[in-house]
N, C-alpha and C positions, 0 to 999 in steps of 0.2 A: 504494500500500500504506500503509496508515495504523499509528503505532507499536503500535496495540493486537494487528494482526496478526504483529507483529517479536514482542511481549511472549508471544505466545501459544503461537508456535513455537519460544520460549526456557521455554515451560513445557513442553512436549510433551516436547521433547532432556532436559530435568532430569528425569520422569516415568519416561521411557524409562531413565535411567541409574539412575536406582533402581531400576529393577523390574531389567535387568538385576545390579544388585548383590547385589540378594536374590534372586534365582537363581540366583546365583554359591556365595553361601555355602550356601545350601539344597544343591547341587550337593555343595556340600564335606562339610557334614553327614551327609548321606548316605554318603560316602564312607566318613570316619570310622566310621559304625556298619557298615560292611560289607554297604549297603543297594544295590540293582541302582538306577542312573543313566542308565538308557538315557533313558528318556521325561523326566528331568529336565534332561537335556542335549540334547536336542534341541528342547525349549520357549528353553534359552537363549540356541539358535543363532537361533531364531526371535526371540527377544526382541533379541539386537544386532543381528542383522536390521534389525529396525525402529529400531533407534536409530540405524546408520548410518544409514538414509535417513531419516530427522528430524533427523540436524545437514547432510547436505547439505540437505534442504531448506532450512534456515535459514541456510546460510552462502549459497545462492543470494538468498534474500529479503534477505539481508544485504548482498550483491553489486550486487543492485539497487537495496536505498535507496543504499546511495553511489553508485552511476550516479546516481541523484535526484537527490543534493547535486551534485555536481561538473558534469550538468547545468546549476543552478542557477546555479551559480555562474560558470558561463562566460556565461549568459543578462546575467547582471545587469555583467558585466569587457565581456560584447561589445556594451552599450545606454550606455555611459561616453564 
């Protein structure tokens, strides 16, 4: 896995927390005017949906480059 694929899924997760945020308060807004939330709250469900599984997925990719390094690092402590 190369860092540009780490950096990419650390943009995804940030993406993803936005868009749930502004569907959070759009959610709220709504409210406030005494506006029906059914369909704005179930896009939100959808939306941390997807953002749970965009930080596991990056805490997996993240899991694995340090399996890389540590790897690594036994490679070069076990060739000494």
């Amino acid at each position: 896995m190369s860092a540009s694929e780490l950096e990419l899924a650390k943009e995804r997760v940030t993406a993803a927390d936005a868009a749930v945020g502004t569907q959070r308060r759009l959610v709220d807004d709504l409210k406030m005017h005494g506006q029906d939330t059914t369909e704005a709250e179930v896009h939100l469900r959808e939306l941390a949906q997807a953002l749970e599984e965009a930080q596991a997925h990056l805490r997996a990719m993240e899991a694995d480059a340090a399996g890389a390094i540590l790897a690594g690092h036994e490679t070069k402590l076990g060739s000494r």
